[in-house]
C-alpha positions in Angstrom: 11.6 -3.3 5.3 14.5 -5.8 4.2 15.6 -8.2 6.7 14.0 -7.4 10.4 13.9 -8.8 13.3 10.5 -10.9 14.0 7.8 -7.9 14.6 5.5 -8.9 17.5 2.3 -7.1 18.0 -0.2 -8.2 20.7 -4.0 -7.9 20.2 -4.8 -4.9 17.7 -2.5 -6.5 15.1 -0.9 -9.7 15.4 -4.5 -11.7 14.4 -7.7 -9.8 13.8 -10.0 -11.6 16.2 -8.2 -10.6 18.8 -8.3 -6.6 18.2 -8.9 -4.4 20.5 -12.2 -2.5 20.5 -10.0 0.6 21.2 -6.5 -0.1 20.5 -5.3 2.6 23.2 -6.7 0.7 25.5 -4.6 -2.6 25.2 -2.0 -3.1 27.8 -0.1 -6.0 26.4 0.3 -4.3 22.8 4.1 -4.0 22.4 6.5 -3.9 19.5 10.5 -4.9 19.5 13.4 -3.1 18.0 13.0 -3.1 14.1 15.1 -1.7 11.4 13.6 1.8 9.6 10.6 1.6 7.8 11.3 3.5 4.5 8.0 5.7 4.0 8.8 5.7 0.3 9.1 2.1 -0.6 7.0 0.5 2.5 4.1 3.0 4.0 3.2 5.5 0.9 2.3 2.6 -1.8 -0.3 1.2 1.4 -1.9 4.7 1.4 -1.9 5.2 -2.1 -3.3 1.9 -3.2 -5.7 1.8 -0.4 -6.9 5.3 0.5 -6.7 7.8 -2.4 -9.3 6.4 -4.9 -11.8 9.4 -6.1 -14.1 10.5 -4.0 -12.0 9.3 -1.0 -8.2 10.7 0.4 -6.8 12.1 -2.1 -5.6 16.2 -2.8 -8.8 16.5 -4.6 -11.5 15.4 -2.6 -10.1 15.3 0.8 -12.4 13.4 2.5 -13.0 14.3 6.2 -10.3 16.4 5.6 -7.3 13.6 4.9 -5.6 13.2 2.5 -2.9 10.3 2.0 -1.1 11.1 -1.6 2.1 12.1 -0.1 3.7 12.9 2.9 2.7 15.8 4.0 -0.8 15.1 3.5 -0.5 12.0 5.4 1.1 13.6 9.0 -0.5 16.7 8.2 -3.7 14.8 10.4 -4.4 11.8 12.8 -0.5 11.0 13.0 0.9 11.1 16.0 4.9 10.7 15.7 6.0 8.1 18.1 3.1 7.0 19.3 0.9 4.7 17.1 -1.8 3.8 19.7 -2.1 7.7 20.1 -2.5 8.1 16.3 -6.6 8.4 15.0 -4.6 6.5 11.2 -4.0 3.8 13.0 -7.0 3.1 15.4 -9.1 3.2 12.1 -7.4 0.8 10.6 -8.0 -1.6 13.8 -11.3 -0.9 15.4 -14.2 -3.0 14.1 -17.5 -1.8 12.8 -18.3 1.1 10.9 -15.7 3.6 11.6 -12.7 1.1 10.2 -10.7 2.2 7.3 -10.8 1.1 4.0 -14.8 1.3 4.1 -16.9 -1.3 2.7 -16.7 -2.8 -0.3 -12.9 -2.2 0.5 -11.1 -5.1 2.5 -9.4 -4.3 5.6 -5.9 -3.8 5.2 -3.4 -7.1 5.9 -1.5 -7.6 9.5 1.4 -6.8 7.8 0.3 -3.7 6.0 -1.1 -2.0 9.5 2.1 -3.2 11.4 4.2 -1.7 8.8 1.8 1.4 9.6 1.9 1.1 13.1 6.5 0.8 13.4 7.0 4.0 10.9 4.8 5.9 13.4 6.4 4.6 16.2 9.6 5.3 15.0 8.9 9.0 14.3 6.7 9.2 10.5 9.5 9.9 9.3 9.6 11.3 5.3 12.5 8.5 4.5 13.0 8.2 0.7 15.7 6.5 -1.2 16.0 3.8 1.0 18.6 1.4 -0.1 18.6 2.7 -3.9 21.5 1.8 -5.7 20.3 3.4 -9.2 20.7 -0.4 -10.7 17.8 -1.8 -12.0 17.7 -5.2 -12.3 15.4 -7.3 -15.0 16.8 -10.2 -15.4 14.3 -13.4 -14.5 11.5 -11.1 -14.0 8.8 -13.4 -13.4 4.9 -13.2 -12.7 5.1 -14.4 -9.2 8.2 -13.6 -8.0 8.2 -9.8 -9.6 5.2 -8.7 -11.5 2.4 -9.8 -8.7 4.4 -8.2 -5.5 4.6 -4.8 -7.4 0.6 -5.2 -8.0 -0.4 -6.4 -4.5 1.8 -3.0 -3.7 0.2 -0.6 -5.7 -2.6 -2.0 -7.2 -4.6 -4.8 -5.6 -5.9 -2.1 -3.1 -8.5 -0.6 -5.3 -8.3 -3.4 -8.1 -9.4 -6.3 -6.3 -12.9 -7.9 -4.6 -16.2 -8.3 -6.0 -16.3 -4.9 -6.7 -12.7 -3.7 -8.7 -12.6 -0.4 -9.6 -12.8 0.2 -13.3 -13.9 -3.4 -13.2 -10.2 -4.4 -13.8 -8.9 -6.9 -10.9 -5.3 -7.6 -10.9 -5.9 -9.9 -8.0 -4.9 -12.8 -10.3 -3.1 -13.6 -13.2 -5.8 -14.7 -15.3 -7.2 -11.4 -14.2 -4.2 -8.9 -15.1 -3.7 -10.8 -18.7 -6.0 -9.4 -21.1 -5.0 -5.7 -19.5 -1.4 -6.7 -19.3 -1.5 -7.4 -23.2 -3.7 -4.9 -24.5 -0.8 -2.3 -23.3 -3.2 -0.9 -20.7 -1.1 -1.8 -17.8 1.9 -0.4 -18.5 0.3 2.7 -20.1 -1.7 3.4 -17.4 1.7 3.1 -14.9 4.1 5.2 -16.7 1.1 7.4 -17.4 1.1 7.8 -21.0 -1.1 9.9 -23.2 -4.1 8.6 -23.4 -4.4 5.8 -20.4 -5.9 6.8 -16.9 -2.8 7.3 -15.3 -2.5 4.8 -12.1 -2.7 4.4 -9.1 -5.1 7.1 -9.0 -4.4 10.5 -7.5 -1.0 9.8 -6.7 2.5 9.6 -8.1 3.6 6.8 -10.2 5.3 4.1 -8.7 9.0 4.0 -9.1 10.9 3.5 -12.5 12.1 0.6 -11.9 8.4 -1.2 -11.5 7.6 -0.2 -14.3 10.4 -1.6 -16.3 9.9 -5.2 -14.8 6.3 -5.1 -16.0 7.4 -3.9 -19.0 9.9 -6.4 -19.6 7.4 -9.3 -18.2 4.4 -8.3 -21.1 7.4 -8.2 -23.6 8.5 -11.3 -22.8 4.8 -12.4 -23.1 3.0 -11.9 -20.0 3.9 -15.6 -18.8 2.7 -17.4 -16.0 5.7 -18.1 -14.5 
């Protein structure tokens, strides 16, 4: 979302014990003037990471009739442009008990991940790509924790995290993403080369550019840094 103004959301998202049983409900829930939310770069790798595992939202299994892979399957249902409190997306991701979204063994999403939700509908769901591209690629100083973990809390962390990771491979830690990282299957499986389980799963791969910082961070030897 680059640099934005401090986003402000009362009850439903600004700290979880105070949610709203029914976020249409709340009276006080406001948000101020933001810059765009790039649907690209800041709400599709949510989705993705989150909500199109198999046998969830994706264009194959289309659970309960959603699915979040791309853009047009993501309005195409419970997104109300404009109007975030309206939106069925969005009060899933709030209410508590049984109906929230991710299910269980899946961690609810962060504050910052539902408000970043919760502004792109409010500013129309708009299908906004390229946001701020210049075509350069930087990797210099990639690092683990200024580079390489960001781009797998983004895309990754969603399904490959808990006490329950799918594939049983976590890439919540680095300790965790090593031994994938330097057996190849990390960047394999993200440019989705022949013969790794392309990833994440049932959606695009994440942008080029990703995938050269991890690539340059295993060839420089997958520090801790």
């Amino acid at each position: 979302m680059g640099k934005v103004k401090k986003t402000r959301f009362l009850a439903a998202i600004a700290l979880g014990s105070l949610m709203c049983v029914v976020p249409a409900a709340c009276t006080r829930e406001y948000i101020e003037q933001v810059n765009p939310v790039c649907f690209e770069t800041d709400v599709l790798p949510i989705f993705q990471s989150n909500c199109t595992q198999s046998g969830c939202h994706n264009a194959i299994d289309r659970e309960e009739g959603y699915d979040f892979s791309s853009y047009a399957g993501i309005v195409n249902k419970g997104i109300e442009p404009g109007d975030y409190k309206g939106s069925k997306i969005y009060e899933s991701l709030v209410v508590p008990g049984g109906e929230s979204m991710p299910p269980a063994p899946y961690g609810r999403l962060s504050d910052e991940q539902i408000t970043t939700i919760a502004l792109w509908i409010e500013q129309g769901a708009n299908n906004t790509i390229n946001c701020g591209d210049s075509g350069n690629c930087v990797t210099d100083n990639v690092t683990y924790a200024a580079t390489v973990k960001p781009i797998l809390q983004k895309y990754c962390t969603g399904c490959h995290s808990g006490s329950a990771p799918s594939g049983n491979i976590s890439y919540a830690t680095y300790n965790a993403t090593l031994s994938t990282a330097l057996s190849g299957a990390l960047v394999g499986s993200i440019e989705h080369a022949p013969g790794y389980v392309p990833m994440p799963e049932n959606a695009s791969k994440i942008p080029a550019c990703d995938v050269e910082k991890i690539r340059q961070w295993v060839l420089l030897g997958a520090k801790n840094d």
